[in-house]
VORO-449160 format. One record per residue (C-alpha): residue number from 1; x, z, y. Coordinates in steps of 0.25 Angstrom, whole numbers, padded with zeros to 4 digits, m for minus. Each point is the difference from the previous one (the first is absolute). Layout:
<nodes>
<node resi="NUM" c1="X" c3="Z" c2="Y"/>
...
</nodes>
This chain:
<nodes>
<node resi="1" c1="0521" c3="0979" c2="0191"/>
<node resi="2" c1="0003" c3="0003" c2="0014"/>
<node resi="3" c1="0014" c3="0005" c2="0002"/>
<node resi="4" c1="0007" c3="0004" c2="0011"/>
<node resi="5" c1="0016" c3="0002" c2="m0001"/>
<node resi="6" c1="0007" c3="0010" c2="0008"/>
<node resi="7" c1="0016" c3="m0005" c2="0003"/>
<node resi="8" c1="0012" c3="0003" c2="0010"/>
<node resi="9" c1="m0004" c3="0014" c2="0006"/>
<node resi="10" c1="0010" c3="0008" c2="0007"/>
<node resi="11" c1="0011" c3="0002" c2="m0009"/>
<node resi="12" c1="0015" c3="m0005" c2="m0003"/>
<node resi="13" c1="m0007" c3="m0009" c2="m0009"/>
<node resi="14" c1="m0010" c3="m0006" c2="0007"/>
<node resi="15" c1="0006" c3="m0014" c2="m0002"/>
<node resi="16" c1="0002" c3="0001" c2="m0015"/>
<node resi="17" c1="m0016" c3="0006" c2="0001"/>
<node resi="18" c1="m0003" c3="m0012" c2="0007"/>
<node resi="19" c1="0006" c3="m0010" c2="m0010"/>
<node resi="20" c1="m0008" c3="0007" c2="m0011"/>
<node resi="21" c1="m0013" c3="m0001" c2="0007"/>
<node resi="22" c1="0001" c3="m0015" c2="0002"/>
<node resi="23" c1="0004" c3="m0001" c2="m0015"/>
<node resi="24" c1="m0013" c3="0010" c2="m0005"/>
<node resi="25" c1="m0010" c3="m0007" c2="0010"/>
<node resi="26" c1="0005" c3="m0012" c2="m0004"/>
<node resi="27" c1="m0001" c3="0002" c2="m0015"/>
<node resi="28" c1="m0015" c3="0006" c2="0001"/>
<node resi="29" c1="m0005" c3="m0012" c2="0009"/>
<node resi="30" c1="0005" c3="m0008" c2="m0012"/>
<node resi="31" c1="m0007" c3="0010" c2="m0008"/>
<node resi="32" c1="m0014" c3="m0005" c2="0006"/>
<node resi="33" c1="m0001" c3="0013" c2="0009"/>
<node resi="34" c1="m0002" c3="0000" c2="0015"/>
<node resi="35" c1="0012" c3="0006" c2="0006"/>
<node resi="36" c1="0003" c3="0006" c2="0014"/>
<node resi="37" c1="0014" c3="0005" c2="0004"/>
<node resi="38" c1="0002" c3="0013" c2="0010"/>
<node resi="39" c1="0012" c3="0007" c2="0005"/>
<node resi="40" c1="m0003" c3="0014" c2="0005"/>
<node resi="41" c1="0011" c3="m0001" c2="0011"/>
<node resi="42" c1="m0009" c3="m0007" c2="0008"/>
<node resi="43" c1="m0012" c3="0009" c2="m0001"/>
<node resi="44" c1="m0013" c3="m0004" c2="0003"/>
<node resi="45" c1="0005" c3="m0015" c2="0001"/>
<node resi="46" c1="0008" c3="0000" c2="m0013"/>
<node resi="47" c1="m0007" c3="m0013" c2="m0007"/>
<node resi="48" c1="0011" c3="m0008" c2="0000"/>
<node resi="49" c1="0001" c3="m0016" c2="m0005"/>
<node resi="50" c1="0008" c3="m0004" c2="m0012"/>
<node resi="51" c1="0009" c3="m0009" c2="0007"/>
<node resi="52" c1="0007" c3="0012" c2="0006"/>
<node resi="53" c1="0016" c3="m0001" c2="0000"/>
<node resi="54" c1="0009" c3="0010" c2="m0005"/>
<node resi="55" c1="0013" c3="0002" c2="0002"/>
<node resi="56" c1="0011" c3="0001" c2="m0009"/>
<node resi="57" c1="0005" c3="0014" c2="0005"/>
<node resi="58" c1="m0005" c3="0013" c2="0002"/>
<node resi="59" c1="m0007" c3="0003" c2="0012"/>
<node resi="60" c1="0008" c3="0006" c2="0011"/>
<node resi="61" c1="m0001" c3="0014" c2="0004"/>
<node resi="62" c1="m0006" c3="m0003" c2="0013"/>
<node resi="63" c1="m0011" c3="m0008" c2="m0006"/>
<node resi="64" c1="m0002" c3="0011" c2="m0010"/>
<node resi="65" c1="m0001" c3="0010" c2="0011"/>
<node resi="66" c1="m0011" c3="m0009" c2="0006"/>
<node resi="67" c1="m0008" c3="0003" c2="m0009"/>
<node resi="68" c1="m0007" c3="0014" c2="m0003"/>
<node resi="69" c1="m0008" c3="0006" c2="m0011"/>
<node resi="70" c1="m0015" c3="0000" c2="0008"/>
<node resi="71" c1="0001" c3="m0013" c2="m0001"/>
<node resi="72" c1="m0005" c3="0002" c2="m0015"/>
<node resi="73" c1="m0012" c3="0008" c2="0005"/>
<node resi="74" c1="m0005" c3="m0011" c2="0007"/>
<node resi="75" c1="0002" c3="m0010" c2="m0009"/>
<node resi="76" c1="m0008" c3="0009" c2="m0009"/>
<node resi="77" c1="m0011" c3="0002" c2="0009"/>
<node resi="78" c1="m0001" c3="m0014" c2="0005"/>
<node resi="79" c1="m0008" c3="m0005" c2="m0008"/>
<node resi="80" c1="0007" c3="m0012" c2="m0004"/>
<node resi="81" c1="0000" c3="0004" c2="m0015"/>
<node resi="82" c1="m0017" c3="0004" c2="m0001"/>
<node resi="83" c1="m0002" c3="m0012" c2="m0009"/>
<node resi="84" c1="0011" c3="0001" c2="m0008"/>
<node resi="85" c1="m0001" c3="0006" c2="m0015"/>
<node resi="86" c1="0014" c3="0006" c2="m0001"/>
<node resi="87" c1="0011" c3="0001" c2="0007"/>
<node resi="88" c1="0013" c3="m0007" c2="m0004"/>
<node resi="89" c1="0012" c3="0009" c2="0005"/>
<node resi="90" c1="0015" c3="m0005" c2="m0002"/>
<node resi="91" c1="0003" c3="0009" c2="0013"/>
<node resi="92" c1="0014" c3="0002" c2="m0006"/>
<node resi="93" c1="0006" c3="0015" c2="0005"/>
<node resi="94" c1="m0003" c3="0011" c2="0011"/>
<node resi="95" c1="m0014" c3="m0001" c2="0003"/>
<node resi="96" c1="m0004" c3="m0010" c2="m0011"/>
<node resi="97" c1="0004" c3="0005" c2="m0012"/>
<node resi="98" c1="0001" c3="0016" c2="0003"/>
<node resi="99" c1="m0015" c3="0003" c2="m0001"/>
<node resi="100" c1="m0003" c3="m0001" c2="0015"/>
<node resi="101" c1="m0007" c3="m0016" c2="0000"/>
<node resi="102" c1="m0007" c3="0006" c2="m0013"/>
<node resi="103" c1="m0005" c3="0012" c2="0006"/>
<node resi="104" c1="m0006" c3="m0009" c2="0012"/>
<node resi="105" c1="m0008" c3="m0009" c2="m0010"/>
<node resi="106" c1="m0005" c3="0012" c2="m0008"/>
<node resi="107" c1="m0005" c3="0006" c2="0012"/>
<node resi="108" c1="m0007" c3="m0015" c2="0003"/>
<node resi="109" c1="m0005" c3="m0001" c2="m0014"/>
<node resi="110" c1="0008" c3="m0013" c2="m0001"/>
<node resi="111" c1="0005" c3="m0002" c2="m0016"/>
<node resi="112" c1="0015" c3="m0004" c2="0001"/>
<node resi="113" c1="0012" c3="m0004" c2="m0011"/>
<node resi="114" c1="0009" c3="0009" c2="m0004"/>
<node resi="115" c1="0001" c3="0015" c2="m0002"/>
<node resi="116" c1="m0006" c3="0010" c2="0007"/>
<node resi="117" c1="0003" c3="0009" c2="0011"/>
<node resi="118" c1="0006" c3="0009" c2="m0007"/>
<node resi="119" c1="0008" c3="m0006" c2="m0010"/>
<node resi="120" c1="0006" c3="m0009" c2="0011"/>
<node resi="121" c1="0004" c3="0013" c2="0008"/>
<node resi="122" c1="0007" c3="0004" c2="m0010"/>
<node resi="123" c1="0007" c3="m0014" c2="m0005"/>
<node resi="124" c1="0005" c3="m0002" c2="0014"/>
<node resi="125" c1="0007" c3="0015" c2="m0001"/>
<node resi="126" c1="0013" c3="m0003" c2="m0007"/>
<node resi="127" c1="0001" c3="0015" c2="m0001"/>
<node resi="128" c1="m0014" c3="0004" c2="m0005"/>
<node resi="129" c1="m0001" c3="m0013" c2="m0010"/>
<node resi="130" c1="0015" c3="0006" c2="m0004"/>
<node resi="131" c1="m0006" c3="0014" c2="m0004"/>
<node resi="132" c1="m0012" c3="m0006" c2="m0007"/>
<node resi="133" c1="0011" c3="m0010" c2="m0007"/>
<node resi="134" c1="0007" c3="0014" c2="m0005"/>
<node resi="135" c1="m0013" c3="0007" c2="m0004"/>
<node resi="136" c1="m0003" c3="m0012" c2="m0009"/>
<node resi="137" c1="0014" c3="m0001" c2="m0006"/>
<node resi="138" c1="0002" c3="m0012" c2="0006"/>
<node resi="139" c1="0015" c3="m0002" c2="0003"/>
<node resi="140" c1="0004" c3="m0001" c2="0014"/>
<node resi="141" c1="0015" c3="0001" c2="0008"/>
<node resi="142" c1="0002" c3="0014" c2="0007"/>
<node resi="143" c1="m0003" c3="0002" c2="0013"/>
<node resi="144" c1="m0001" c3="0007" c2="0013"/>
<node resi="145" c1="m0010" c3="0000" c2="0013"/>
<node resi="146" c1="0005" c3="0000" c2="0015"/>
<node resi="147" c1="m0010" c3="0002" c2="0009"/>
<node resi="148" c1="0005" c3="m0006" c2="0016"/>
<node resi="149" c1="m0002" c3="0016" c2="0004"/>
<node resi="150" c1="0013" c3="0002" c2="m0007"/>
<node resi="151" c1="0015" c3="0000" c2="0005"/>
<node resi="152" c1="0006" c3="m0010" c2="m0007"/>
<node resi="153" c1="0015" c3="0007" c2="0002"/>
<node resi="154" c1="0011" c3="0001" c2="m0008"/>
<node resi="155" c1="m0006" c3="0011" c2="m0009"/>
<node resi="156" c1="m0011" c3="m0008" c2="m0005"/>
<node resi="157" c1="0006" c3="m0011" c2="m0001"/>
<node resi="158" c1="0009" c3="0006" c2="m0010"/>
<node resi="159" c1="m0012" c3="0006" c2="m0006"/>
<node resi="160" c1="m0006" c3="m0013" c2="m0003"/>
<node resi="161" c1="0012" c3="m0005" c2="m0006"/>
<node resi="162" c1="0002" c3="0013" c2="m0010"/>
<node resi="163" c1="m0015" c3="m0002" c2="m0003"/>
<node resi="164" c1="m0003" c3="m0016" c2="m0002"/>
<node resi="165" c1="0015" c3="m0004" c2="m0002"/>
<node resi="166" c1="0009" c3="m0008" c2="0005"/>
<node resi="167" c1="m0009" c3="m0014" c2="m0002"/>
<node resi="168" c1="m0012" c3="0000" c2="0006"/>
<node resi="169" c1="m0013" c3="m0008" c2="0006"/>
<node resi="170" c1="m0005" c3="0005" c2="0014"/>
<node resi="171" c1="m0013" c3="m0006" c2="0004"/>
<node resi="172" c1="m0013" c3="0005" c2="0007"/>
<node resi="173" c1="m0009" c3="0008" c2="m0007"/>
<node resi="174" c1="m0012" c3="m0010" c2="0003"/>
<node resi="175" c1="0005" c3="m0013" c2="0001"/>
<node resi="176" c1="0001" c3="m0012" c2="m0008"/>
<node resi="177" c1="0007" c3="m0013" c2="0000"/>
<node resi="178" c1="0012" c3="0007" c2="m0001"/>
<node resi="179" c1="m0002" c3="0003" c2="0015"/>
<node resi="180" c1="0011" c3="0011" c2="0005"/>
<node resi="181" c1="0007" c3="0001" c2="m0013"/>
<node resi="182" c1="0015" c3="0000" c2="m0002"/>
<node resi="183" c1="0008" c3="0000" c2="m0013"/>
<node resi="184" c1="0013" c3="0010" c2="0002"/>
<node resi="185" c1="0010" c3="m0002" c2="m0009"/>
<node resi="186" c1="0011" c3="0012" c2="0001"/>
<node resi="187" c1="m0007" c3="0011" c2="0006"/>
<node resi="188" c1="0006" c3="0000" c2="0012"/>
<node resi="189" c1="m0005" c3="0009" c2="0011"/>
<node resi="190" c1="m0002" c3="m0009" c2="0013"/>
<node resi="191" c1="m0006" c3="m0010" c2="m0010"/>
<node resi="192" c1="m0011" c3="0010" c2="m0006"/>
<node resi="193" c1="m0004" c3="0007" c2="0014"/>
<node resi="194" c1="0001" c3="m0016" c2="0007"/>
<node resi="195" c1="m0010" c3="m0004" c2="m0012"/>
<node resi="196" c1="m0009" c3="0012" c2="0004"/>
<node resi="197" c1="m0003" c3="m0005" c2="0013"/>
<node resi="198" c1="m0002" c3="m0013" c2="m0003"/>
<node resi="199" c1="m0012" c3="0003" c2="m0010"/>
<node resi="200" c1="m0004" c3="0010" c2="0010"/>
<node resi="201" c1="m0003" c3="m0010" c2="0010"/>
<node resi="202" c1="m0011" c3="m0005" c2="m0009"/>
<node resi="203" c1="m0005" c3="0014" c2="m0003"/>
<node resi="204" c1="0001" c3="0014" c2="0002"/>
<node resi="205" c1="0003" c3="0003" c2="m0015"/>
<node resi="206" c1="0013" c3="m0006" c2="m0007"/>
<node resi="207" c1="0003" c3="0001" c2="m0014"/>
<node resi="208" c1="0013" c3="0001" c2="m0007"/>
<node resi="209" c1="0002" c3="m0004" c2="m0014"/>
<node resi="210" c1="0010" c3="m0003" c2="m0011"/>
<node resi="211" c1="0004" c3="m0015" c2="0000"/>
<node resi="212" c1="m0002" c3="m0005" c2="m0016"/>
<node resi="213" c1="0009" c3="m0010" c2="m0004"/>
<node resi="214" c1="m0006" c3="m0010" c2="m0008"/>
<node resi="215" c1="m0010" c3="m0012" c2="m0002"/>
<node resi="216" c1="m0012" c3="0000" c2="0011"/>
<node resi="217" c1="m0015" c3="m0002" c2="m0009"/>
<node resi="218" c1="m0012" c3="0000" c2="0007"/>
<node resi="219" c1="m0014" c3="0002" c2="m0009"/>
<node resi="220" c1="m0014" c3="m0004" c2="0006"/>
<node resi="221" c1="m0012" c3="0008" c2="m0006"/>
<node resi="222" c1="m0013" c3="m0008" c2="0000"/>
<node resi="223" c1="m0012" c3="0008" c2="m0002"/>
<node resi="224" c1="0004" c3="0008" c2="m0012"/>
<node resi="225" c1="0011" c3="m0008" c2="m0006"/>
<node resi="226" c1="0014" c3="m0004" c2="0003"/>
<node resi="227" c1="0005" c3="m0014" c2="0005"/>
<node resi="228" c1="0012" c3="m0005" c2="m0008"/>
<node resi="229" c1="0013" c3="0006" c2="0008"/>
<node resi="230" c1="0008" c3="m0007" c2="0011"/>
<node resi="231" c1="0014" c3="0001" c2="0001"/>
<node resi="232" c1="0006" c3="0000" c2="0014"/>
<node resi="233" c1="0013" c3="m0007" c2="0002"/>
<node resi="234" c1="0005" c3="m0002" c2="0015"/>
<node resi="235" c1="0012" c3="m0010" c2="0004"/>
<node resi="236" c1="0010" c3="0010" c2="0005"/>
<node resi="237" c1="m0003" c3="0014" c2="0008"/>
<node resi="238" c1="m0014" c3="0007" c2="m0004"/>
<node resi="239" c1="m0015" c3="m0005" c2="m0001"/>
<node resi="240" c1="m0003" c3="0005" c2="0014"/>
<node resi="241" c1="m0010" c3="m0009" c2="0011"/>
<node resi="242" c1="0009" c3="m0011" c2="0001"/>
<node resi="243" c1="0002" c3="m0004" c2="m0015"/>
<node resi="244" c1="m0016" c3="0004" c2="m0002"/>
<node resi="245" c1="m0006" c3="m0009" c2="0010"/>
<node resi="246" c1="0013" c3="m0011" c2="0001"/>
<node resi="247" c1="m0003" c3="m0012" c2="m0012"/>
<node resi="248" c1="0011" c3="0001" c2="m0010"/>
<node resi="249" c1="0007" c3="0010" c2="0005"/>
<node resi="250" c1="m0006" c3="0008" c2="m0013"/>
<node resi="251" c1="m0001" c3="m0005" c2="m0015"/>
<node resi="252" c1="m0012" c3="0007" c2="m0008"/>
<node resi="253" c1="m0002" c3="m0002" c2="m0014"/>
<node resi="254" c1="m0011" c3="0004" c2="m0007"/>
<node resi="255" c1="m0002" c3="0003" c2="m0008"/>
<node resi="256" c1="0011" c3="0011" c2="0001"/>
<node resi="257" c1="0011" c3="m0002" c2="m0013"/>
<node resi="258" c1="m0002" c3="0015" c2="m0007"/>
<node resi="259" c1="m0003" c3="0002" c2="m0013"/>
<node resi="260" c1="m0014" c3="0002" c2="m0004"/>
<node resi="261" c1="0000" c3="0016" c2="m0001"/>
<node resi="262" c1="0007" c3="0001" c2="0013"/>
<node resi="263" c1="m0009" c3="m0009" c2="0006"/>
<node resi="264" c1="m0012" c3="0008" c2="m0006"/>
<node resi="265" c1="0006" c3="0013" c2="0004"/>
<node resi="266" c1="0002" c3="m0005" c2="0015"/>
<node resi="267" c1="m0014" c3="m0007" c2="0001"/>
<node resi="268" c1="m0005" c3="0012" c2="m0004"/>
<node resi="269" c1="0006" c3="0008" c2="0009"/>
<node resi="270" c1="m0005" c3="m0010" c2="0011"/>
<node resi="271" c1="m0016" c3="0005" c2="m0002"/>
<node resi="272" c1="0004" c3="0014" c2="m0001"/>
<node resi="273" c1="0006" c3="m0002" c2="0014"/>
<node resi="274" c1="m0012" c3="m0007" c2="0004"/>
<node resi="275" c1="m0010" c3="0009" c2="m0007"/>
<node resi="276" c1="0009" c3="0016" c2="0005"/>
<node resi="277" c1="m0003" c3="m0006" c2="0014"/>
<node resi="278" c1="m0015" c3="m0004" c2="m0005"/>
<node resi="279" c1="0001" c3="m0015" c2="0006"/>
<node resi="280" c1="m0010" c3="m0008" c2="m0003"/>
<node resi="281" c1="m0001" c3="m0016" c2="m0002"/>
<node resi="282" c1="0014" c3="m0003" c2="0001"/>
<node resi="283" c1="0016" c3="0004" c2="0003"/>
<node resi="284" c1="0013" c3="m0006" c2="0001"/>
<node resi="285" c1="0009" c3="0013" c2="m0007"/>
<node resi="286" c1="0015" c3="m0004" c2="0002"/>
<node resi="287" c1="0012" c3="0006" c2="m0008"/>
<node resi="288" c1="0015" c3="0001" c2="m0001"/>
<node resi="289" c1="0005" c3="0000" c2="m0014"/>
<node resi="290" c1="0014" c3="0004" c2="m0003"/>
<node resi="291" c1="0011" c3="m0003" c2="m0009"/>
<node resi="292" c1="m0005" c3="0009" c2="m0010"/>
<node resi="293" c1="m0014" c3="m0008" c2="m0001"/>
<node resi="294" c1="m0005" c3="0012" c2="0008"/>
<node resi="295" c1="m0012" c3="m0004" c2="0010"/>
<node resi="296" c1="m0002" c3="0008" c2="0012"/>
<node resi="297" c1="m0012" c3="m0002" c2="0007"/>
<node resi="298" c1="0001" c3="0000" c2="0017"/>
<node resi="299" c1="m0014" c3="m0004" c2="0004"/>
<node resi="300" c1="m0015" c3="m0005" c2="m0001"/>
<node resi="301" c1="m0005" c3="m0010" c2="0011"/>
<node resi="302" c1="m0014" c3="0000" c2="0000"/>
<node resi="303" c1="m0002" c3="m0014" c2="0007"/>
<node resi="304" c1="0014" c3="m0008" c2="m0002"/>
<node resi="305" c1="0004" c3="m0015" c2="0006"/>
<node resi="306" c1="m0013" c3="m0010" c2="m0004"/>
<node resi="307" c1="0006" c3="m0014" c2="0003"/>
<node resi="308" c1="0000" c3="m0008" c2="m0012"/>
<node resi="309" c1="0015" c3="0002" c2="m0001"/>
<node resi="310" c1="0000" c3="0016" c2="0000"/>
<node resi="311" c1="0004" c3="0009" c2="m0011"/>
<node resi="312" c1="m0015" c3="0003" c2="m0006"/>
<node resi="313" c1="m0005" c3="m0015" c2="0003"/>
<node resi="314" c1="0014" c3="m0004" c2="m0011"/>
<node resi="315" c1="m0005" c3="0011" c2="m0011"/>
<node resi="316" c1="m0014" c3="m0004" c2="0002"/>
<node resi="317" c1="0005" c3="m0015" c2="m0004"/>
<node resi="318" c1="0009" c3="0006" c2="m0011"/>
<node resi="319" c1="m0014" c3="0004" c2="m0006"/>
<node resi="320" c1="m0006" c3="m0012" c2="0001"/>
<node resi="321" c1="m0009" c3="0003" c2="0013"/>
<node resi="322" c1="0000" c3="m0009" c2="0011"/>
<node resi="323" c1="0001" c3="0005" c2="0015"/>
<node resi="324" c1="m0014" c3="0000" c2="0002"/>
<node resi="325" c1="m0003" c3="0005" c2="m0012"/>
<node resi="326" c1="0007" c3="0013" c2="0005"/>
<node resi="327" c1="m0007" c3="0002" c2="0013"/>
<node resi="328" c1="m0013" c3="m0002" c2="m0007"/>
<node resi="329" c1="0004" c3="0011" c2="m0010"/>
<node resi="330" c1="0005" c3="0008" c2="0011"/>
<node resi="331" c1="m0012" c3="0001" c2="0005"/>
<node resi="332" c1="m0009" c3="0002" c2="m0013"/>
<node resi="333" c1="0009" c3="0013" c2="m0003"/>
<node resi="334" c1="0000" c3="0007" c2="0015"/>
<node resi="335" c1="m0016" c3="m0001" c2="m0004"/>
<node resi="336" c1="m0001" c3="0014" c2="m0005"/>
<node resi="337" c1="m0011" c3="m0002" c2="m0009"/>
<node resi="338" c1="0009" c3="m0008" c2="m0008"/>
<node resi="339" c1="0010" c3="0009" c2="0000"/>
</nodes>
């Protein structure tokens, strides 16, 4: 099979997207499969060489304001994918993972991985995901919507804290990676409205939510079942970018050390997720569960890390599957005809 891999792209995660690329072209070549990688950042001359070095840090803002989205148009239109049988996206975040690259594809004809346009809308829309979450009876903290048209004064600010509580998470609506996120501990104000305008440098929604204490778990769904659950456990501080990408500065076990109805209960509660948002092929679903052995569910990510040490990568070998094994079966299950 011809297969082309889109990685990097334009986001605050294009080097995490770049480390997942390598991995997945990589595993398919191995896999007996002839394997191009692309990144759309470059436009029409977005073939780029596996040898390609990535850098341990996130990309700077400059770079990132180098960049536009009309690059992906033309890498789209290119060409450089005609021969290819399916597209291979691990475009992690804004313009990746929201719908836009798939919407591109569609238009092209091009069969891709993953879900569709608009079940990766709505999985990148931590507001929307949250009200399907609610109309499915899935469990999910409080929380509330500031837009950057609003006046973050004094009154709102108080708002917020009356509303959400006095712990919280800020982050931007359309981000992942932890990207823009603060933890606030205490509810005070300048701390709330400074955590606002952080997330709001990364988009023009932020979203306010009650802070769970508790254990972090993390559920991949894989066509229509549940991986085994991975439980979380950062060393020191909270699993944002640094303790994600940074080797051991994180300890997973998995899998996770519930009881066998709580991890029944939870697993399930992962395919609902997937399914309310109708994802299709594969999800990461990640939880808070709290003292009281109550999950809480915060998000779907429709195409999480890929690099043989990421989270979905770990429950795939739980269960027995190798890392190529999983990309093959990525792509078996975004074929619709096999859905």
């Amino acid at each position: 099979m011809n297969i082309a891999v889109f990685m990097g792209g334009i986001s605050p995660e294009r080097n995490v997207s770049l480390n997942s690329g390598k991995a997945v072209a990589n595993a398919l070549r191995e896999a007996g499969h002839t394997v191009t990688m692309h990144d759309p950042a470059k436009g029409a001359s977005c073939r780029i060489d596996n040898d390609i070095h990535v850098p341990s840090v996130p990309p700077s803002e400059a770079e990132l304001a180098s960049y536009s989205v009309g690059s992906y148009l033309e890498c789209v239109n290119s060409g450089c994918t005609d021969s290819a049988d399916v597209i291979f996206s691990v475009l992690h975040g804004k313009y990746g993972e929201d719908g836009i690259m798939q919407a591109l594809l569609e238009a092209r004809g091009k069969k891709y991985t993953g879900s569709t346009v608009m079940s990766s809308a709505l999985a990148m829309d931590k507001h929307q995901s949250k009200i399907a979450f609610v109309a499915t009876g899935i469990p999910t903290p409080h929380w509330k919507i500031i837009r950057s048209s609003d006046e973050l004064d004094h009154a709102l600010m108080q708002e917020i804290r009356s509303e959400v509580g006095n712990d919280l998470v800020v982050k931007p609506n359309d981000q992942g990676s932890t990207v823009g996120m603060t933890i606030i501990r205490g509810g005070h104000l300048d701390d709330i409205s400074d955590a606002i305008r952080t997330a709001l440098r990364y988009s023009s929604t932020a979203l306010v939510e009650t802070f769970i204490p508790g254990r972090e778990l993390t559920v991949a769904v894989l066509g229509s079942e549940a991986l085994p659950i991975i439980e979380i456990a950062p060393d020191g501080g909270f699993y944002d970018y640094e303790h994600k990408y940074t080797k051991g500065m994180s300890q997973y076990i998995c899998p996770a050390e519930l009881d066998e109805n709580l991890t029944d209960f939870i697993q399930q509660l992962a395919i609902t997720a997937h399914r309310s948002l109708q994802c299709r092929a594969y999800s990461r679903v990640d939880f808070r569960l709290d003292d009281d052995n109550q999950p809480w569910c915060l998000e779907v990510n429709t195409l999480p890390g890929m690099t043989e040490t990421s989270l979905v990568p770990k429950a795939a070998a739980a269960n027995g599957m190798s890392f190529t094994e999983l990309c093959e079966a990525i792509i078996t299950h975004s074929n619709p005809d096999n859905e």
